[in-house]
C-alpha positions as CSV (number, residue, x, y, z in Angstrom):
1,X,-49.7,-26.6,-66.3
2,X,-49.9,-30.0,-67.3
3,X,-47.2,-32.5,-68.7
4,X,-46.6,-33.9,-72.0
5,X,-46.8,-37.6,-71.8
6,X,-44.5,-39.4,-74.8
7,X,-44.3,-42.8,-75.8
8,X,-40.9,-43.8,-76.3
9,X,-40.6,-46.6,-79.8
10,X,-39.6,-48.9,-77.5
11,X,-42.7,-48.7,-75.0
12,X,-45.0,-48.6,-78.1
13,X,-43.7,-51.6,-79.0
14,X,-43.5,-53.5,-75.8
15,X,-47.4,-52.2,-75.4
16,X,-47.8,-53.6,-78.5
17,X,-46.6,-57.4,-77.9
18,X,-48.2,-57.2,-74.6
19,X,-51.6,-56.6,-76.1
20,X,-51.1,-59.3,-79.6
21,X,-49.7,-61.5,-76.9
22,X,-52.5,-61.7,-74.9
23,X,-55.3,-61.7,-77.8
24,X,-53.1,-65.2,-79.0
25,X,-53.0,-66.7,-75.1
26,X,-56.1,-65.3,-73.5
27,X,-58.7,-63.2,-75.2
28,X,-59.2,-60.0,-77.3
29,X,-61.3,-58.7,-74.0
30,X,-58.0,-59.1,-72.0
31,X,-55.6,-57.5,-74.2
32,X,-58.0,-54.4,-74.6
33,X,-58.7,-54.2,-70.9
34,X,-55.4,-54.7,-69.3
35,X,-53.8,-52.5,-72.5
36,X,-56.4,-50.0,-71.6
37,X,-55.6,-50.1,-67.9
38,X,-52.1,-49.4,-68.3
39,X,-52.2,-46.4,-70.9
40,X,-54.9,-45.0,-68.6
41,X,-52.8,-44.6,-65.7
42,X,-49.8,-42.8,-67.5
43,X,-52.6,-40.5,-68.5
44,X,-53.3,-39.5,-64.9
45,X,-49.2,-38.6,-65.2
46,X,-49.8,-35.2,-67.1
47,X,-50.8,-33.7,-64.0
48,X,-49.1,-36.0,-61.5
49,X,-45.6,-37.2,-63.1
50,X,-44.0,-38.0,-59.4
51,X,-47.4,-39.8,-59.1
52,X,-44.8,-43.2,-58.6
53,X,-42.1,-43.9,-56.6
54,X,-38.6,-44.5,-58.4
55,X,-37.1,-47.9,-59.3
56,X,-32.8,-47.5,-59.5
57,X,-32.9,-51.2,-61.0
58,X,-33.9,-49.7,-63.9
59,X,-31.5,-46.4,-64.3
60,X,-31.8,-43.3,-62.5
61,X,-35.0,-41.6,-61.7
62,X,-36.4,-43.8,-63.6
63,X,-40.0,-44.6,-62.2
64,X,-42.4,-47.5,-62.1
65,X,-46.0,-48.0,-62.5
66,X,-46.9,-51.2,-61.5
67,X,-50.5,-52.8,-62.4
68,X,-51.4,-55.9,-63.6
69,X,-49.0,-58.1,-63.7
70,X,-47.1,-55.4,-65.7
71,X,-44.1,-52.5,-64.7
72,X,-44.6,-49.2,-66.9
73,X,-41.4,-47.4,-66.4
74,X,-41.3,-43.8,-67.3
75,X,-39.0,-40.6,-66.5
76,X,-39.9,-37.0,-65.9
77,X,-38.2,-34.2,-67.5
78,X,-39.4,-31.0,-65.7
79,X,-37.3,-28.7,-68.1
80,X,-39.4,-29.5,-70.9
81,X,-42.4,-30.6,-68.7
82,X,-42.6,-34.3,-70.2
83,X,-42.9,-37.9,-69.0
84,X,-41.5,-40.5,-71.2
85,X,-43.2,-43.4,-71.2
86,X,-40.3,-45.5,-71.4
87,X,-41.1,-49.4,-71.5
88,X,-43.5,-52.1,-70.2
89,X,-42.4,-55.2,-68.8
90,X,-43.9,-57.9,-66.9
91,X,-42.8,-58.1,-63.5
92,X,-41.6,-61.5,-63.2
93,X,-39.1,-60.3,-65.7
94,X,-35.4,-59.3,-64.3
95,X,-34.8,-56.0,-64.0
96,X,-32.8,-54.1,-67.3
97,X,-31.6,-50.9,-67.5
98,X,-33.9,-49.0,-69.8
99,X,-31.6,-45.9,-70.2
């Protein structure tokens, strides 16, 4: 049985300055394709949440996609079968705690 996969607020909205900053500082082409990129691999989560390895620096069990240029960070809660798709950030960025 497959997992949910949820978009936390705050990783809509990072998704969502990712992509407006890119159609301002590269092209409309970029921000779909890399945009597109990255919500296509948390898709492939629903049937593989431990899919990525774990990243402490940003809070326990949380886990990190990284792929272009980018660090999707998500969590997996088998109890009610759901990833939550916590934040993007760039990976030059320093490491936060995201929960």
């Amino acid at each position: 049985m497959s997992y949910e996969i949820e978009w936390r607020p705050g990783a809509i909205e990072d998704i969502t300055a990712l992509f407006e900053y890119l159609v301002e500082n590269a092209s409309l082409w970029d921000a779909r394709n890399v945009t597109e990129h990255l919500i296509t691999a948390t898709d492939r989560l629903a049937d593989y949440p431990r899919l990525y390895e774990t990243d402490e620096r940003y809070g326990e069990g949380v886990r990190r996609i990284s792929l272009l240029g980018q660090h999707v960070l998500y969590e997996v809660n088998d109890k009610a079968r759901r990833v939550n798709i916590l934040a993007v950030v760039g990976q030059r960025q320093n490491p936060r705690f995201i929960i």
